[in-house]
C-alpha positions in Angstrom: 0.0 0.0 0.0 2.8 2.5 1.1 4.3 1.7 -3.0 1.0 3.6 -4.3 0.9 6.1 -2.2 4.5 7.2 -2.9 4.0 6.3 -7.1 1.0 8.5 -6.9 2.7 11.2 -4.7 5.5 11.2 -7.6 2.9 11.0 -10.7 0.5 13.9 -8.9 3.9 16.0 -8.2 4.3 15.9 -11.5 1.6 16.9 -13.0 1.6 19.9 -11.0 5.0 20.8 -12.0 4.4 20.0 -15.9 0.7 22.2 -15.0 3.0 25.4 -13.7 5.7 25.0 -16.8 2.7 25.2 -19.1 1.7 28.6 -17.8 5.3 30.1 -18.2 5.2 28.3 -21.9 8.2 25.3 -21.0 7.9 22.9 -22.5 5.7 19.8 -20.4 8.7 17.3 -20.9 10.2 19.0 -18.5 7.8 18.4 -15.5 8.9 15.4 -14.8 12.5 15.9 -15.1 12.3 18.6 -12.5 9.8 16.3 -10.0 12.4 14.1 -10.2 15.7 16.6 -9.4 12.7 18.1 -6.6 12.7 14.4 -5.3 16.5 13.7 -5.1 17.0 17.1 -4.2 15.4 17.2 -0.9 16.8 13.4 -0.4 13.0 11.9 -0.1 14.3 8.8 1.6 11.6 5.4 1.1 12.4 1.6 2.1 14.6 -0.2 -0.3 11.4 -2.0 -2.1 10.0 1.3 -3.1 13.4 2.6 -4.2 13.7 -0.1 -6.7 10.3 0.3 -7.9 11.0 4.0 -8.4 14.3 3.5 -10.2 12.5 0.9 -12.6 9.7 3.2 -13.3 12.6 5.8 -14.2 13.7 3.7 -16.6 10.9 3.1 -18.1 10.1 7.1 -17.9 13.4 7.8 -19.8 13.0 4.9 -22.2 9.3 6.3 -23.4 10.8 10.2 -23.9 13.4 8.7 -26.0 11.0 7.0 -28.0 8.5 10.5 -28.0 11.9 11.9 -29.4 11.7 9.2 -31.7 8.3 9.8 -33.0 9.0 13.3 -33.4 11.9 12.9 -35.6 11.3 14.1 -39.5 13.0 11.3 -41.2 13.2 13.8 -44.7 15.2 16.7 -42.9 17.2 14.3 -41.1 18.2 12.5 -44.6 18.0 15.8 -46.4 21.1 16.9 -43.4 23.1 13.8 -43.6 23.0 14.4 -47.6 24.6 17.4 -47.2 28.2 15.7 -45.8 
């Protein structure tokens, strides 16, 4: 139970964070990069379970922004660049 409550303490963290970057006009990738500098920051210290199910989801996290990356790439400018060389 104590593994949900800190997940949704994280996810609702960062929503509010990515919520107050889109006022400013950041970008909302950034919300959770900064929830998670907040976290480690102020040294938020959980049991050992939690900090492995934290560090998996961060994987995960940084695995499906490199993919959004991925989606977001223009395949015709990037071979139009590399044609160039």
């Amino acid at each position: 139970m104590e593994i949900l409550f800190v997940i949704f303490l994280v996810l609702f963290s960062s929503f509010i964070v990515t919520k107050l970057l889109q006022k400013i006009n950041l970008p909302k990738v950034l919300g959770p990069i900064l929830t998670g500098i907040l976290f480690t920051i102020f040294n938020f210290t959980f049991s050992s379970d939690i900090n492995l199910t934290l560090s998996s989801l961060s994987e995960i996290g940084a695995m499906l922004i490199l993919f959004y990356i991925g989606l977001e790439l223009n395949l015709k400018n990037l071979k139009r660049l590399f044609c160039k060389f």
